[in-house]
N, C-alpha and C positions, 0 to 999 in steps of 0.2 A: 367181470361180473355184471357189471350195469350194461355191458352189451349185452345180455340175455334180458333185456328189459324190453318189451313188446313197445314199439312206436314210441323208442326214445325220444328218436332223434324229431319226432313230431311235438314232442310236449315240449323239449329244448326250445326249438322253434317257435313254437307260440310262447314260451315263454321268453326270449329275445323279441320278439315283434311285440307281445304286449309291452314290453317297456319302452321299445324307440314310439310306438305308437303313443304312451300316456309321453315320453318328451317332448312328442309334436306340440302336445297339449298346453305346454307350456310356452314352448316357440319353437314357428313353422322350421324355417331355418337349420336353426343349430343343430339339431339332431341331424338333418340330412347333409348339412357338412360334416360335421364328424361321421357318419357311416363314409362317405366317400372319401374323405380324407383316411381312415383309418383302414381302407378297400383298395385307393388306390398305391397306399404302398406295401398293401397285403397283408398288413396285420391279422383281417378276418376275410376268408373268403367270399367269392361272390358269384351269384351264378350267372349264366349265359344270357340269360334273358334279361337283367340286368347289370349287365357290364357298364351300359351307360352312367351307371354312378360309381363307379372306378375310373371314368375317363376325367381327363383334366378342365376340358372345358364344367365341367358341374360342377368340378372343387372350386373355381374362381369363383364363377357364378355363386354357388351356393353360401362363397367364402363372403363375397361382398355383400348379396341379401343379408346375410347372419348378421354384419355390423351394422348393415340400415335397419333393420329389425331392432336390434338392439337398442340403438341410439335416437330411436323416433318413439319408443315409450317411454322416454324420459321429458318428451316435450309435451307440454299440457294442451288437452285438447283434440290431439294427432293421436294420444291414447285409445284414447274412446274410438275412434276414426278407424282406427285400427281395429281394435273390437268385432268391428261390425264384418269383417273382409275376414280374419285369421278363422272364426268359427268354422266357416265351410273349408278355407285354406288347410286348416289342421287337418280338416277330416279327409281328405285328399292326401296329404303328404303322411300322414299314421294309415292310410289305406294305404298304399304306398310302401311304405318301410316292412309293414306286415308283409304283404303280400309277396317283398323280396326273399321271405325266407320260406316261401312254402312251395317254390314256383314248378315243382314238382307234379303236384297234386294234380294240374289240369287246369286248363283257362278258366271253367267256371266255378269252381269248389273253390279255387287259391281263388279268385275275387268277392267271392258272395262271404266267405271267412274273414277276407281283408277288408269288407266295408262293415263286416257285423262287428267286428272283435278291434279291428286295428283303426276304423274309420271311428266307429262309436265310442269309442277309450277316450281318443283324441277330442273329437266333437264336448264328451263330458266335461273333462278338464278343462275344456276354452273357455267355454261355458261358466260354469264355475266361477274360474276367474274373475271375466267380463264382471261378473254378477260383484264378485266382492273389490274390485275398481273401482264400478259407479257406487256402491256404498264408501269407498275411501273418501271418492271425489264430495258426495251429498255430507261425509262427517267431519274430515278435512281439508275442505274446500281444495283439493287435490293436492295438498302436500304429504299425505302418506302413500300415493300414487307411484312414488321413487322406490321406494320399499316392498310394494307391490311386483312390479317392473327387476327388481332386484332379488327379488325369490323363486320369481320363474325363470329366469334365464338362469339362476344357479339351478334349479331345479332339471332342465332342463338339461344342460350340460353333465349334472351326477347318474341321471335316467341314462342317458345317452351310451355314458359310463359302464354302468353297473349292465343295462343290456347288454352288453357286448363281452364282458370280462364277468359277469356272476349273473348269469340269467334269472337264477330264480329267486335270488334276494329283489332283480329288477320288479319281476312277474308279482311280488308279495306285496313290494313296496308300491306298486301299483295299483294294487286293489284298494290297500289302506288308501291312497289318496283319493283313487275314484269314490270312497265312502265318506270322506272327510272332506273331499270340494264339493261332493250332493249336497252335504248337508249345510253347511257355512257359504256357498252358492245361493240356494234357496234362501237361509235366512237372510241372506244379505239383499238378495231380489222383494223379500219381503217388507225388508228395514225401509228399503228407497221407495217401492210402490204405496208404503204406508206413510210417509213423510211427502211426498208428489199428492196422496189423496187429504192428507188436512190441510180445509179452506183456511186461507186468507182473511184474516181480521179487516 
């Protein structure tokens, strides 16, 4: 019955790529080991054009960034450091993950889609973040920074998830967050530039 559905298998799609693309958002990493790890022993297919993230050399690689990723937002300082480099990194690797699934379409529709949808997903959520870190760091002098750092790599790892095994719980739960890290991003940019602007006694 749902094969008589016009451009399922197109909304499926964007619906798996918006989620790996909002995991990027959380960290660059994880999500692109787990597709490759989960590709290269065929769990979910993958297409030609991408084969290179089924091969083994990516899963090491990707395997061992994923733990320096991991274990360098834990150290104060190298957070923020980080910050500045994973914005544009996400929006690269969620262009990236998107674009794997659409690779059909044509060199320039599957990219100009993967940087609007899959690059811009990912870009928001770093975004965001960043934004409520350096308010962690301005209110707890970067001791609630752990907790931060431990939300998105869960975060990341359940996107990862749910894109690949229930697309459109991913695709939903996506949106909610792109509306909930605009807004708590923002205030949080707000909180820090409004605490940086009162003078000094």
């Amino acid at each position: 019955m749902l094969d008589n559905i016009p451009y399922l298998s197109y909304v499926i799609s964007a619906f798996i790529g918006i989620g790996l693309a909002a995991a990027t958002g959380f960290r660059v990493f994880l999500p692109m080991f787990m597709v490759s790890l989960a590709s290269y022993f065929h769990w979910i297919p993958m297409n030609e054009q991408f084969e290179w993230l089924a091969g083994l050399p990516t899963l090491i690689t990707t395997g061992i960034a994923t733990v320096a990723e991991i274990l360098a937002y834990y150290i104060p300082f190298v957070d923020h450091l980080l910050d500045t480099v994973t914005i544009p990194m996400a929006t690269v690797a969620g262009s990236i993950l998107f674009a794997s699934q659409f690779a059909e379409l044509g060199t320039f529709p599957q990219w100009a889609l993967a940087l609007i949808a899959g690059g811009g997903t990912a870009a928001t959520i770093s975004s965001g973040f960043a934004g409520i870190r350096a308010a962690s760091t301005a209110t707890t002098g970067g001791l609630g920074n752990s907790v931060v750092g431990t939300s998105e790599t869960a975060g990341a790892g359940i996107m990862s998830v749910l894109a690949m095994v229930a697309p459109i719980i991913a695709a939903i739960l996506a949106i909610i967050l792109l509306i909930v890290v605009v807004i708590f991003g923002r205030k949080a940019w707000k909180k820090l530039r409004g605490s940086k602007s009162v003078p000094e006694n």
